[in-house]
Each structure stands twice: as structure tokens, then as C-alpha cells.
C-alpha positions as CSV (number, residue, x, y, z in Angstrom):
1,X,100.8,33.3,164.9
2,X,100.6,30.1,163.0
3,X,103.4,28.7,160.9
4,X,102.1,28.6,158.2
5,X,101.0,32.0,158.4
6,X,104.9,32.9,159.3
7,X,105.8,30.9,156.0
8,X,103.8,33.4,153.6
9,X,105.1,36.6,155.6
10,X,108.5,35.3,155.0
11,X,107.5,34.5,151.2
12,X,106.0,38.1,150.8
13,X,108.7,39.5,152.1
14,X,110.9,37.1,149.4
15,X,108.9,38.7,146.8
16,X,108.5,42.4,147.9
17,X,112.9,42.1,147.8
18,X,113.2,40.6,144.5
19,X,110.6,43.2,142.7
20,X,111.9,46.3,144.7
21,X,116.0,45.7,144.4
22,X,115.2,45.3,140.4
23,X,113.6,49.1,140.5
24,X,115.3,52.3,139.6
25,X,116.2,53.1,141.7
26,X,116.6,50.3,144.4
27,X,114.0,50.0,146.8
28,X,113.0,48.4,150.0
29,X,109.6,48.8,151.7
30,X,109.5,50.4,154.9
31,X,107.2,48.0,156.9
32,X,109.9,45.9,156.6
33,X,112.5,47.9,159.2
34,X,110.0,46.9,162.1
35,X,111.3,43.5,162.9
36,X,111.6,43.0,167.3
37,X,115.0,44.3,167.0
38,X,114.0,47.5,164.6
39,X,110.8,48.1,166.5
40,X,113.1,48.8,170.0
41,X,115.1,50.9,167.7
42,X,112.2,53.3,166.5
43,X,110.8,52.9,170.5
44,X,113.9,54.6,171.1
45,X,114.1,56.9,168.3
46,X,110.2,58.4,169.6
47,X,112.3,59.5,172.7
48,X,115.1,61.0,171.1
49,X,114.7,65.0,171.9
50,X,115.0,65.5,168.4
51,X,111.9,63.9,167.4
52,X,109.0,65.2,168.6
53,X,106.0,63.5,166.9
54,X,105.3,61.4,170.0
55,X,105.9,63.3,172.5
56,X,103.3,66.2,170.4
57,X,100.6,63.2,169.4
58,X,100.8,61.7,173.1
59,X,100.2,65.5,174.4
60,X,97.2,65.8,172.2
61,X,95.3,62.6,172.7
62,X,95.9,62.8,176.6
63,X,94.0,66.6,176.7
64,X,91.8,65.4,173.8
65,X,90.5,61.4,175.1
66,X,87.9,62.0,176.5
67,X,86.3,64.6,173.6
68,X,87.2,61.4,171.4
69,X,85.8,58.9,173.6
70,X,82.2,61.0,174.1
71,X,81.5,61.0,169.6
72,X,82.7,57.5,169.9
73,X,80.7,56.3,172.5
74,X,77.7,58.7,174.0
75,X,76.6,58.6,177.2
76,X,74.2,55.8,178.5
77,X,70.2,56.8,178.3
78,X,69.2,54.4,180.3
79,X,70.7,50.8,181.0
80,X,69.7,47.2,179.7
81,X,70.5,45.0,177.0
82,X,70.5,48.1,174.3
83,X,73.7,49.1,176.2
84,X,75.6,46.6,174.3
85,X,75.4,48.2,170.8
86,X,77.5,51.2,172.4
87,X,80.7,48.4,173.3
88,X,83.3,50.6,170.6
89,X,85.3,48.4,168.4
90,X,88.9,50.3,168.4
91,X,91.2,48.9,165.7
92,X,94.8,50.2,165.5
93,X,97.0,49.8,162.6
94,X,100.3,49.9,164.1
95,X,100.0,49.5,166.9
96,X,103.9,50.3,168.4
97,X,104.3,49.7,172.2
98,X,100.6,51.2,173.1
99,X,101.0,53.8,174.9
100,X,99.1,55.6,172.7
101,X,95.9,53.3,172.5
102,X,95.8,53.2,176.5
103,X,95.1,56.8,176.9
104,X,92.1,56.5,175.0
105,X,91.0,53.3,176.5
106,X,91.6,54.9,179.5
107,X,89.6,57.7,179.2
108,X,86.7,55.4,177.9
109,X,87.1,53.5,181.1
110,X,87.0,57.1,183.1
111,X,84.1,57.8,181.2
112,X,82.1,54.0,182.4
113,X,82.5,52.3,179.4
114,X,83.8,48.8,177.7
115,X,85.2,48.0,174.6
116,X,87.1,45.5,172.3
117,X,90.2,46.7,170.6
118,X,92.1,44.8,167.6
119,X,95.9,45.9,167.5
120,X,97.1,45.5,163.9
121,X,101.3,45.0,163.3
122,X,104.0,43.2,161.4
123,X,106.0,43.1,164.1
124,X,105.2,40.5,166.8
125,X,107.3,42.1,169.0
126,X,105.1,45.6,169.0
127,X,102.2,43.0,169.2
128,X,103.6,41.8,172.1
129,X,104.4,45.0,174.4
130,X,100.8,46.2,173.0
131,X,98.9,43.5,174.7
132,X,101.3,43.8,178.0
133,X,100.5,47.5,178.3
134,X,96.6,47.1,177.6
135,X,96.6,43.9,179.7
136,X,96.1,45.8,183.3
137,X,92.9,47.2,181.7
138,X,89.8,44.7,182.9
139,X,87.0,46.8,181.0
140,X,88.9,45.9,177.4
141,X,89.3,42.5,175.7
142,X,92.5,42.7,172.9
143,X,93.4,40.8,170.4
144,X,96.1,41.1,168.6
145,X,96.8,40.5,164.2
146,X,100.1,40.2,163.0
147,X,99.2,40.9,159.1
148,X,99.4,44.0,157.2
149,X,97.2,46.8,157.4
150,X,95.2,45.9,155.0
151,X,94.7,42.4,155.9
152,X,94.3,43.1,159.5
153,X,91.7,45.4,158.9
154,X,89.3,43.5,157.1
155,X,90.0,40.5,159.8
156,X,89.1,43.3,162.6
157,X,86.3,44.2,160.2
158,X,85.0,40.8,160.3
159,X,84.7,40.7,163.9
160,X,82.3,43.6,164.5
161,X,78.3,42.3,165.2
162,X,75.8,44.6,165.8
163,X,75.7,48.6,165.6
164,X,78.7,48.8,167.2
165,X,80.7,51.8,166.1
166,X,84.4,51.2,165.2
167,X,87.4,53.6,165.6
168,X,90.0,53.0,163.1
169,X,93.8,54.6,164.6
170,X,96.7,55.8,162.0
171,X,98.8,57.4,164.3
172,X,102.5,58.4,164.2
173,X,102.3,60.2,161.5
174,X,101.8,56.4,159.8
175,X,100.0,58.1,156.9
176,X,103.3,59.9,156.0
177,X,105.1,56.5,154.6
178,X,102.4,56.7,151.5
179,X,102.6,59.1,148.8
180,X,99.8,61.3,148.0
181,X,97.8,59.1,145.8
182,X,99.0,55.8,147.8
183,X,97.8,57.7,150.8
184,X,94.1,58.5,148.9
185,X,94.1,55.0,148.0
186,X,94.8,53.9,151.6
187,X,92.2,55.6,153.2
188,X,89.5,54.8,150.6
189,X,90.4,50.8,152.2
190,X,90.2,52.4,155.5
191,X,86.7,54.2,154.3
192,X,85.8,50.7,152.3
193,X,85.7,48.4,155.5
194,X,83.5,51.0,157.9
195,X,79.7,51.8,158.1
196,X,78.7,55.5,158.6
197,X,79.4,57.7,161.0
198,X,82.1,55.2,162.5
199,X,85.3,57.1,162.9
200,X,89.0,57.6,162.2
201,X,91.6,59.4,164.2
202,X,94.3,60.3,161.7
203,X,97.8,61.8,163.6
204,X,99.8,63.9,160.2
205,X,103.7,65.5,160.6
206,X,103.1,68.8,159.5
207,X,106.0,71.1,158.0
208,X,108.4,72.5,159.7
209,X,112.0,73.8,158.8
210,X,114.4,71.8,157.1
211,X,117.0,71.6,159.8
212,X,114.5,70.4,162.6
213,X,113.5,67.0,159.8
214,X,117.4,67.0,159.3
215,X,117.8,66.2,162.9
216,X,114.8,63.8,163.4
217,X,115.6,61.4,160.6
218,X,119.8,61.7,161.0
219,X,120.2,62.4,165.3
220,X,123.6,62.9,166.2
221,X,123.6,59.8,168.6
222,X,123.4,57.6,165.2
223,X,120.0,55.7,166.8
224,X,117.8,56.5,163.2
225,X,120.9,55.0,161.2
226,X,121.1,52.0,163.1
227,X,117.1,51.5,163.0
228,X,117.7,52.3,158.7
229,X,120.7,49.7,158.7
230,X,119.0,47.2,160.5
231,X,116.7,45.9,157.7
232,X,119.8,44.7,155.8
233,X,120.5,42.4,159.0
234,X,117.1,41.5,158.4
235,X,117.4,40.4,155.2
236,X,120.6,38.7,156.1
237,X,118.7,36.8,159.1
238,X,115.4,35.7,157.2
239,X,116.4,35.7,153.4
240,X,119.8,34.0,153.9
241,X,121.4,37.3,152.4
242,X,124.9,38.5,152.9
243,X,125.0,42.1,153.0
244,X,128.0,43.4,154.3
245,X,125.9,45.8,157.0
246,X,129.7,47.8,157.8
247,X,129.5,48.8,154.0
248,X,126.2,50.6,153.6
249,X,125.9,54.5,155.1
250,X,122.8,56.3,156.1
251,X,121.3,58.9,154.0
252,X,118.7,61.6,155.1
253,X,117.7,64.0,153.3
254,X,114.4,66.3,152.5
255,X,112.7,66.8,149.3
256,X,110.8,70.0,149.2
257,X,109.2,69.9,145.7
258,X,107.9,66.0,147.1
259,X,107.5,67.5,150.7
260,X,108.5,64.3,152.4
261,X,112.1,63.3,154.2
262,X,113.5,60.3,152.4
263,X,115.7,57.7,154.5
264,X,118.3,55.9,152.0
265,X,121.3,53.3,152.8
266,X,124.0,54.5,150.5
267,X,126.8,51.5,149.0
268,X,130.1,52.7,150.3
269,X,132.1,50.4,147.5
270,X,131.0,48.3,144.7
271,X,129.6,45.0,146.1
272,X,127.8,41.9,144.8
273,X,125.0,41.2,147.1
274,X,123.6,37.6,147.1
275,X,119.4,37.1,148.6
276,X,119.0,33.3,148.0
277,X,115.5,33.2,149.4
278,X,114.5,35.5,147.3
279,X,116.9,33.5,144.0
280,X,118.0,37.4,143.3
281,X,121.7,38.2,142.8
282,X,122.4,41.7,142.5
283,X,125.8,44.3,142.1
284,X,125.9,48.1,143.9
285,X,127.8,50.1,142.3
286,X,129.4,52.9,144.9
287,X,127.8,55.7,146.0
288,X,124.2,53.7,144.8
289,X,120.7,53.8,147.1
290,X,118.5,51.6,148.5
291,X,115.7,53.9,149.5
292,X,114.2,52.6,152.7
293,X,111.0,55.1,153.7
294,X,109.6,58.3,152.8
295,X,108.0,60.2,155.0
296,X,105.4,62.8,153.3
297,X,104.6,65.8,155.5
298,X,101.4,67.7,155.2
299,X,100.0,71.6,155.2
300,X,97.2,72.0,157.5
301,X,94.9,72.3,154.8
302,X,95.8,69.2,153.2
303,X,95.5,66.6,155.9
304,X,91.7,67.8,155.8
305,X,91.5,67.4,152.2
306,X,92.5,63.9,151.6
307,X,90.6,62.9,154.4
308,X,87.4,64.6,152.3
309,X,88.1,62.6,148.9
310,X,87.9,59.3,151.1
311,X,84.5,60.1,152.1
312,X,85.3,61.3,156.0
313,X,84.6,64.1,156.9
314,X,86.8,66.0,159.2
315,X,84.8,66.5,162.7
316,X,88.0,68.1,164.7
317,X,91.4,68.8,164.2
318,X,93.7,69.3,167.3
319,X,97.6,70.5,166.7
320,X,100.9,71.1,168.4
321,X,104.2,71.3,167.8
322,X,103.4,70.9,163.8
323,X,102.0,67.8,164.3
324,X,98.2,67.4,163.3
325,X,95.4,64.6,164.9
326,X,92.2,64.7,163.3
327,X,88.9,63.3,163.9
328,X,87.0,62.1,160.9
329,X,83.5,60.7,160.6
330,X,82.9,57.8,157.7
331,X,80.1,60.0,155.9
């Protein structure tokens, strides 16, 4: 990535801390905890017995690949030039360690095909192990966008000649950070940048009882509070703040009427915090939140339903273990 592209990540960040700390209450985004060190964290996390979302997606798309592959990319009539226009473009927005991209470029390998995939993260360290783990497959060229969603999108976007159909990837239960009509609004940009009948592969948390979220989002090993208390280092390290990381606890807790588990750093003592990057001084009073992610989880039902008022229509949904991947054709 260029520097001057690291400058204006740095200066959104600046900004997104100034506006959020001044909310009520305080705020931080949640695409911000994925920084090299806070990406390793969550990599660990995902293997943490007590969350099971990876474990239950990875299941799912290993039995369900090559069903994916075959809508995305139908088998060859005859062979020729034409045989280009079937190359898939696979764009994944967050993209994590990709593990979970492989098994579908794998099965469109198993099933004789090539294609082009566009790995979209904030974190260049997820970028990184992405491209190492897709890099022993010779039928796929990568390439890799550290911007936001949104941004990366419309780059992959740009990149697409031809009829070649696209497959747009929100997996990990990604589409649980946004709230319901953040969520709508999200997949309409998903919806906005694809032609017809080009696809999206949606992964949803379902519901489940209180004591198994409980467990995921505060494990006893104290990895999910370390991932959470990392973003203040962050801050510290890019912002020149000087958050006193030993004086903020971790806070998990479900909201039912919401339906989502929210993650919140709680001020132990009354503190003034200094960010001079982002020219923000600011006091905690204790006991006050910073509230660091939500994650929404959805009824059966309803992952279908939002996926409908984006203009996709559900083609195939596939669960286990509460957890929810959907295949969705741009109508």
C-alpha cells in the first residue's frame, strides 16, 4: 500500500475517534480492533472451543463448494475463446487468514476452472496471510485491497471486463457488526456495484441461548478481552494517545430486545485521556463505556428477508450449529 494511501487511513481513523468518543455514549468502530496484532487475536479467538462460527461456516462451505462453484460457474459447452466469459470474479470483504476463500477456490479448481479473486481488508496483516494461503493455487490470480468495504468493492468492481460473473463473500457472521438498517443499507452497496444474476454468499450467527454468546464474546482464557483491549494500544500506537490499557475492563453482555451481543471496555477509575492526533482531550468518569462492536444475530427467517429488500434473492440456505450461509442471486 502506498503512503499516501496509509496517510488518509491514519486520518480516517483520526476522525472516526474524535466524532465517536464525543457520542453518548462513547464509541469506537469495530473495524478498527483488526490491526496485525488484533487480527492474530480474533485468528485465535475462531479456535477457541467456545466459538463456534468458524468451525460451523468452514463445515458448511467445505460440503457445500462445489454446489456454490456449479451456479457460479457452469460447466463448459464446448471450449474456445467464449470460455473466457465463465473466468468468476470472487471478491471477499474481509478477507481474515483465507481459509475460507481456498475451499471454494479449491473446489472451482476440482471442478476445471480459473478465476480472479480480490481480497478486501483493513488489516494488511490479514491481507498478507490471505495471499500466502491462496498463493499455492496456480489456476487463481489475487490481488489484494487494503480499503474498506466499501471502497474495496467498487475498486474490485472496476476490475471486472466482460460477462464475467462476480461472487461477492460476507462471511463470519461480518453482517452481524451492522444494525438492521445499517445492514439493509450495506447490502443495497453490495447489490449497487453487481449486474444480475451475479451472486452473494452471506454467512449470519443465528440465536442461540444466552450462556453459549456469554461464553463466545467473554472465554474464560481472557483471549476476546485482550482482542477488545487491544484497540486502545492502537490508538496509543498510531494516534499518539495515552490510554492507560491496565485501567479499562471488558464488558460482554447480550441485548435481547436489540438481539445482538455488545463488547464494551469499561473505565475502572476516573481518567483524563489525551488523543493528540485526533486534537481530542477527553475525561471517563468510573464505571463509563466505550462500546467497541455489536454483533446482531439473526432468526432464520430474517437473514432471508433483508437479503430480499436488497434486491437478491435467496437461492439456498445451508445451516449448522445456528449458524446460517446463504446463497443469493442479484435479481
Amino acid at each position: 500500500m502506498s503512503t499516501r494511501s496509509s496517510e488518509r487511513l491514519i486520518a480516517d481513523f483520526a476522525t472516526d475517534v474524535k466524532r465517536d468518543l464525543a457520542l453518548a455514549p462513547k464509541q469506537l468502530q469495530s473495524k478498527y480492533l483488526y490491526d496485525a496484532l488484533g487480527s492474530s487475536l480474533f485468528e485465535a479467538i475462531c479456535r477457541l472451543p467456545w466459538y463456534r462460527i468458524t468451525r460451523a461456516e468452514q463445515r458448511l462451505l467445505e460440503r457445500h463448494a462445489p454446489a456454490i462453484v456449479a451456479r457460479l460457474c457452469p460447466p463448459r459447452r464446448h471450449s474456445g475463446p467464449a470460455d473466457d466469459d465463465r473466468v468468476p470474479l470472487i471478491v471477499e470483504l474481509g478477507c481474515g487468514s483465507g481459509e475460507k476463500i481456498v475451499i471454494l477456490s479449491e473446489a472451482l479448481q476440482a471442478a476445471g476452472g480459473r478465476g480472479r479473486v480480490h481480497l478486501i481488508d483493513i488489516s494488511s496483516q490479514a491481507l498478507e496471510q490471505s495471499e500466502r494461503t491462496l498463493g499455492r493455487l496456480r489456476h487463481i490470480s489475487v490481488v489484494g485491497h487494503r480499503e474498506t468495504y466499501e471502497v474495496g468493492l467498487r475498486q474490485a468492481a472496476a476490475a471486472r471486463d466482460g460477462n464475467h460473473p462476480v461472487l461477492v463473500l460476507l462471511l463470519g457472521s461480518n453482517i452481524g457488526n451492522f444494525d438492521v438498517p445499517a445492514a439493509h443499507e450495506f447490502l443495497c452497496a453490495i447489490r449497487s456495484a453487481l449486474r444480475p444474476g451475479d451472486a452473494l454468499l452471506l454467512g449470519a450467527d443465528l440465536v442461540k441461548p444466552e450462556r453459549d454468546l456469554q461464553l463466545a464474546y467473554d472465554d474464560p482464557l481472557g483471549v476476546t478481552a485482550a482482542f477488545n483491549r487491544n484497540l486502545l494500544v492502537r490508538v496509543n500506537r498510531e494516534l499518539g494517545a495515552d490510554f492507560d490499557v491496565t485501567a479499562f475492563s471488558h464488558r460482554a453482555l447480550w441485548n435481547a430486545g436489540a438481539s445482538r451481543v455488545e463488547m464494551h471496555l469499561v473505565s475502572d477509575v476516573r481518567q483524563l485521556v489525551r488523543v493528540p492526533a485526533a486534537d481530542l482531550e477527553i475525561t471517563f468518569d468510573a464505571g463509563e463505556t466505550i462500546w467497541t462492536e455489536s454483533s446482531y444475530k439473526y432468526e432464520y427467517d430474517a437473514v432471508r428477508t433483508i437479503l430480499g429488500r436488497a434486491a437478491f434473492d435467496p437461492v439456498e440456505t445451508w445451516t449448522a450449529q445456528t449458524f446460517a450461509l446463504t446463497l443469493a442471486q442479484a435479481r
